[in-house]
TIKOL-227804 format. One record per residue (C-alpha): x, y, z. Coordinates in steps of 0.5 Angstrom, whole numbers, padded with zeros to 4 digits, always signed. Layout:
BEGIN
XYZ
...
***
This chain:
BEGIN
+0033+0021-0020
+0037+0016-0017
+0036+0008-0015
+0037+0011-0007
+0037+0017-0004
+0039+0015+0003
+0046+0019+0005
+0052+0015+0005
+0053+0016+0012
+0046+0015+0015
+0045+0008+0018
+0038+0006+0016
+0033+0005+0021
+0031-0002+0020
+0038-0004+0018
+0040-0012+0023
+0032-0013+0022
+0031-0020+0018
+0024-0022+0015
+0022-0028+0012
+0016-0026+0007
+0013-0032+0004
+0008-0027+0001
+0006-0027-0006
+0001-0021-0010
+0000-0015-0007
-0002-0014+0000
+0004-0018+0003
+0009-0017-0002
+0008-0009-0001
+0008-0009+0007
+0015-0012+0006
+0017-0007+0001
+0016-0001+0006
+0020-0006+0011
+0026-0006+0006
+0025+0001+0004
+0027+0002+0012
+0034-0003+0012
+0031-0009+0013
+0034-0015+0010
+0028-0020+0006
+0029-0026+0005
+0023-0027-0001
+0022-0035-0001
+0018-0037-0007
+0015-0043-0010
+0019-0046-0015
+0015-0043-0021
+0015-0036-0017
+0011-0031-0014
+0005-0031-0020
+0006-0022-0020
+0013-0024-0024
+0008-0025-0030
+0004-0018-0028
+0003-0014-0034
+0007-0009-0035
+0012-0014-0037
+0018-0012-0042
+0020-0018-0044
+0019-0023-0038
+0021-0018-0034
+0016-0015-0029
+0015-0007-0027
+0009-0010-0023
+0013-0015-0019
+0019-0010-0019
+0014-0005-0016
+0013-0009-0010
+0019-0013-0010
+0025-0008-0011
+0030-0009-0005
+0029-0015-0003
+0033-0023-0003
+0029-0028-0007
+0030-0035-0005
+0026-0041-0009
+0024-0046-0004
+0019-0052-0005
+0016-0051+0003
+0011-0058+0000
+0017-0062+0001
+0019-0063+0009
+0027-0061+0007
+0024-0054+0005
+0020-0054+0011
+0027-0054+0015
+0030-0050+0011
+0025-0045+0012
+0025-0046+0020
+0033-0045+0020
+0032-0039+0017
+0026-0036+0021
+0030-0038+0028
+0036-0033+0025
+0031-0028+0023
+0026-0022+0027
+0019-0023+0023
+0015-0028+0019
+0010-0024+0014
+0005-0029+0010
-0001-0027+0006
-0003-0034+0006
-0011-0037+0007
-0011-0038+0014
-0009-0046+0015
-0005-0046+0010
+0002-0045+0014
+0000-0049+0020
-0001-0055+0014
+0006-0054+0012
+0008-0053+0019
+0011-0045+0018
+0004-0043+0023
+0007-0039+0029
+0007-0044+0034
+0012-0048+0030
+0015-0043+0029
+0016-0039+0035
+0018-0046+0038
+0025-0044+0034
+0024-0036+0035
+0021-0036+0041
+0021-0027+0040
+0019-0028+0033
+0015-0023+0031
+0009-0026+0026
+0004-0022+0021
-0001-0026+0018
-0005-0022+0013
-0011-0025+0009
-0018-0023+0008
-0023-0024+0013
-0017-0025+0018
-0016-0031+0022
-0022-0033+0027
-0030-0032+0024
-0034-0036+0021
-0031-0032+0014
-0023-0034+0016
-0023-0039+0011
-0026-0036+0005
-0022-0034-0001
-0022-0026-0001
-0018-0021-0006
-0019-0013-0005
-0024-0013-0010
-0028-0018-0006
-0027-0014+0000
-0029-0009-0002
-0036-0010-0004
-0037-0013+0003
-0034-0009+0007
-0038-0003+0005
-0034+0001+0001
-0037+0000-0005
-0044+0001-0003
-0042+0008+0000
-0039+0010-0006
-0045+0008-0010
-0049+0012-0005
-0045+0018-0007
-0046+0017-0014
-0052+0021-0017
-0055+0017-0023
-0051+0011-0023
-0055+0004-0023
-0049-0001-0019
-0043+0000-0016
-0037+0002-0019
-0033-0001-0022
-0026-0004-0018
-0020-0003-0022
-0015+0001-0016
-0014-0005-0010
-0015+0000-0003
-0016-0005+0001
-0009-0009-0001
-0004-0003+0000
-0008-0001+0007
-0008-0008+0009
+0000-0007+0008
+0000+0000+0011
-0003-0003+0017
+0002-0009+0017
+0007-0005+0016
+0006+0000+0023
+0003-0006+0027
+0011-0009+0026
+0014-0003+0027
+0010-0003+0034
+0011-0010+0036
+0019-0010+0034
+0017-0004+0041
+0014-0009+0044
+0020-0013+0043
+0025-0008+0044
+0022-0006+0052
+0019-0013+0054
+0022-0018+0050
+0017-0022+0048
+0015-0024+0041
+0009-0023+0038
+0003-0026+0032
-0001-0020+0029
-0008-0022+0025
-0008-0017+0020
-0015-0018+0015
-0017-0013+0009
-0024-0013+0012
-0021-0010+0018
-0017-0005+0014
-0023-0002+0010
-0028-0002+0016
-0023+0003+0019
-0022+0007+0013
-0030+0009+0013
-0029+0014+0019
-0035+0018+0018
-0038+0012+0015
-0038+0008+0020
-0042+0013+0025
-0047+0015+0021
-0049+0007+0020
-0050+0008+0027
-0053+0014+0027
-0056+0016+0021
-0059+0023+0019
-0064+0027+0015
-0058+0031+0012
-0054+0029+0005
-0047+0029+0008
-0043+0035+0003
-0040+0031-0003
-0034+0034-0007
-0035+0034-0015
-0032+0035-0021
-0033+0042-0024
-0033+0042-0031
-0027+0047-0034
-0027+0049-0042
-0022+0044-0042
-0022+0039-0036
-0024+0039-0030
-0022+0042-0023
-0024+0039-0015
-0026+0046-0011
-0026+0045-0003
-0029+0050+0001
-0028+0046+0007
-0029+0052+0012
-0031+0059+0013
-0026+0062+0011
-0024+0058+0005
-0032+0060+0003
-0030+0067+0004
-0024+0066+0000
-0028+0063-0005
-0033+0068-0006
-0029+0074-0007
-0023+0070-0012
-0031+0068-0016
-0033+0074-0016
-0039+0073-0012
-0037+0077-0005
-0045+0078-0003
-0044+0070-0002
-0041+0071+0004
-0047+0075+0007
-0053+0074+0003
-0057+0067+0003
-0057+0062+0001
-0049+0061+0003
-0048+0066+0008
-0047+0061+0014
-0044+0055+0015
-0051+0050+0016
-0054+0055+0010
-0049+0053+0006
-0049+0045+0008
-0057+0044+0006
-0055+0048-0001
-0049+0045-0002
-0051+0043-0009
-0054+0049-0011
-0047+0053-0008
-0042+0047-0013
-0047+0050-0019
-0046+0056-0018
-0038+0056-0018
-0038+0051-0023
-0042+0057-0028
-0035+0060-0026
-0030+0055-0027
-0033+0053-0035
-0031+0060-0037
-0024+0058-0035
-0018+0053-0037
-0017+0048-0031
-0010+0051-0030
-0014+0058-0030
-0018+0056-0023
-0013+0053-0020
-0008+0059-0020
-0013+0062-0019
-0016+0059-0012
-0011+0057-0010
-0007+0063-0009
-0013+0066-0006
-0012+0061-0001
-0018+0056-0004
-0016+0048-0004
-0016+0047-0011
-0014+0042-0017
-0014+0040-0023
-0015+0032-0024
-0009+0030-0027
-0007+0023-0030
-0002+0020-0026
+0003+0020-0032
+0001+0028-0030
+0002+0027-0023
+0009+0023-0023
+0012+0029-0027
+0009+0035-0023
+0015+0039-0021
+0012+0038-0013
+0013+0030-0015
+0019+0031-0017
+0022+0037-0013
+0021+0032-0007
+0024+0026-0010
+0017+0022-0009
+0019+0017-0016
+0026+0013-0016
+0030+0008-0020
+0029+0001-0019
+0033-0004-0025
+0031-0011-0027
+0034-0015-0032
+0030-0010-0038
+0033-0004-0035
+0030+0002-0031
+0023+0003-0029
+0021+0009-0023
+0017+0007-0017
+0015+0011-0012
+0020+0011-0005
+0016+0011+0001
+0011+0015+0003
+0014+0019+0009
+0021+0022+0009
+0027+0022+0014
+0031+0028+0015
+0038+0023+0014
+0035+0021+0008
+0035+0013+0011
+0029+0011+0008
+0029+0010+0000
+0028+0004-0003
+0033+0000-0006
+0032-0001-0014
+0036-0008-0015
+0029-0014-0016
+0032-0020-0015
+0031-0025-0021
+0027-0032-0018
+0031-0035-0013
+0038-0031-0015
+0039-0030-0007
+0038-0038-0006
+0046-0041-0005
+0049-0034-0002
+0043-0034+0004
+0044-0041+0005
+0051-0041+0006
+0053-0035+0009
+0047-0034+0014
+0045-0042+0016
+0053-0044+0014
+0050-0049+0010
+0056-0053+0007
+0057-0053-0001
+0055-0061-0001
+0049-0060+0002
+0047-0055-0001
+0048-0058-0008
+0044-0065-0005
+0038-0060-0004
+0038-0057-0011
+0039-0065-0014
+0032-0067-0010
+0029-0061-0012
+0028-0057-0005
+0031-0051-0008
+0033-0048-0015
+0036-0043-0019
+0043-0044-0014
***
């Protein structure tokens, strides 16, 4: 695996777009990621003191994987935007850029002037995304708000916990959906407004809010609250192997009646209580019983080469260093090479993939303000002295 899979002579499709990130954490830093993946030049406007992911375990050294993660592709610029100097810096840059991305609680960038009215005041096409969340109107705008907060109030826990046999709570949170859906979602509303832009001219201000995000995830969820049954919805469960577990997914008829004859049960698909699909939905837990008396009789791997060449959707349950290292990933080219300061790492390429090989990322992480002299000079033609005098009074640094 290389750092970049993209063909020499294919343009990537976002190449000319500039964006102006004053995201930090996760939900913004990976939205703009996904916009470098595509060719877009990000410039990443840091605190002095830097993105506080630079600190994320796991580090080797002071170098951060997490951070890397997130950040590989991009342009690092350390501007303090509490001082009115750093604020026009940051203007001047917005007015020769395309996209302003900010993850900042809502109130906060029209405090340091950086809010879309000010800023579209310079950029009058100015795309401008907003993400936070509860989003940037309602009663809740204001309150602080990470992933595993959202996903508490969005509904998302207690549906998982509804759908736990046995368990006294819900669970617990340690994977943040609601972050790298928030940056999905941010991700394709840009690419929206850039068509906007492109056939109507006109800027736009996006409002992306991880409650919104999670909401939208829960699709049959969000039905049955409204219009809730008398039947259990058929859950998919782990099935206990001699030596692990396998997930089985019968999702039709003909599945099931796959299913049945690689089991060893044929009568299954004629006989009660699985012989129709209504049948089989109000016995689901006694239809997962019994393959399951099956599947302990075998080694994961068994079940799966098994189902699956019978056409039965099954797998294994993987460890993700299991997973990253499966030949499907590999052959693919799902994991590449980024490069810090400590050496290589692997992250993965974007989750969609062009036939010119154009969109991949760029493996080189930025350093904390790496970027700063260079982007000044060559993009706002600012003058040496100037901006030697901005580094004295510590507007930037790392120049």
């Amino acid at each position: 695996m290389s750092l970049s899979s993209m063909s020499q002579s294919a343009a990537k499709p976002l190449a000319g777009i500039r964006v102006v990130d004053f995201t930090s954490m996760i939900a913004g830093p990976y939205c703009s990621r996904l916009l470098a993946d595509c060719g877009a030049e990000v410039f990443k406007v840091e605190e002095p003191s830097g993105d506080h992911m630079r600190n994320g375990r796991p580090l080797r050294g002071e170098h951060s994987a997490y951070f890397g993660h997130l950040n590989c592709g991009k342009k690092s610029l350390a501007i303090d935007l509490k001082k009115p100097e750093g604020q026009e810096v940051a203007k001047r840059l917005v007015a020769a850029s395309d996209i302003v991305l900010e993850n900042y609680r809502p109130g906060v960038m029209q405090r340091l002037g950086l809010g879309y009215p000010a800023l579209s005041a310079v950029k009058p096409d100015l795309i401008y995304c907003a993400v936070s969340g509860f989003g940037q109107t309602g009663p809740r705008a204001g309150q602080p708000a990470y992933a595993p907060v959202v996903h508490a109030a969005s509904g998302f826990d207690h549906t998982q916990f509804k759908y736990q046999d046995g368990q006294d709570r819900p669970a617990k949170t340690g994977i943040f959906v609601a972050d790298v859906l928030a940056a999905v979602y941010a991700f394709g509303a840009i690419q929206t407004a850039l068509v906007g832009r492109l056939r109507h001219g006109n800027g736009q201000f996006i409002d992306v809010a991880l409650m919104d995000s999670m909401i939208n995830l829960l699709v049959f969820e969000c039905q049955e609250a409204q219009f809730p049954g008398d039947a259990r919805r058929p859950l998919y469960v782990p099935l206990v192997t001699r030596d692990g577990f396998v997930i089985v997914a019968p999702v039709n008829q003909r599945n099931f009646e796959q299913l049945a004859d690689a089991v060893g049960h044929p009568e299954w698909k004629t006989e009660p209580p699985f012989a129709d699909h209504k049948t089989r939905v109000a016995n689901w837990d006694l239809l997962m019983a019994e393959i399951e008396q099956w599947t302990r009789t075998k080694s994961a791997r068994a079940c799966e080469d098994i189902l699956m060449r019978a056409g039965v959707p099954c797998s294994r349950y993987l460890t993700l260093s299991e997973a990253i290292a499966d030949p499907q990933v590999v052959a693919r080219g799902t994991m590449a090479y980024a490069q810090d300061g400590a050496g290589r790492f692997l992250v993965p390429n974007p989750p969609f993939q062009f036939a010119d090989g154009s969109v991949a990322i760029d493996g080189r992480v930025p350093a904390l303000g790496e970027d700063t002299r260079d982007v000044l000079e060559k993009i706002l033609k600012m003058t040496v002295g100037e901006i030697a005098a901005l580094g004295e009074r510590a507007v930037i640094s790392r120049v």
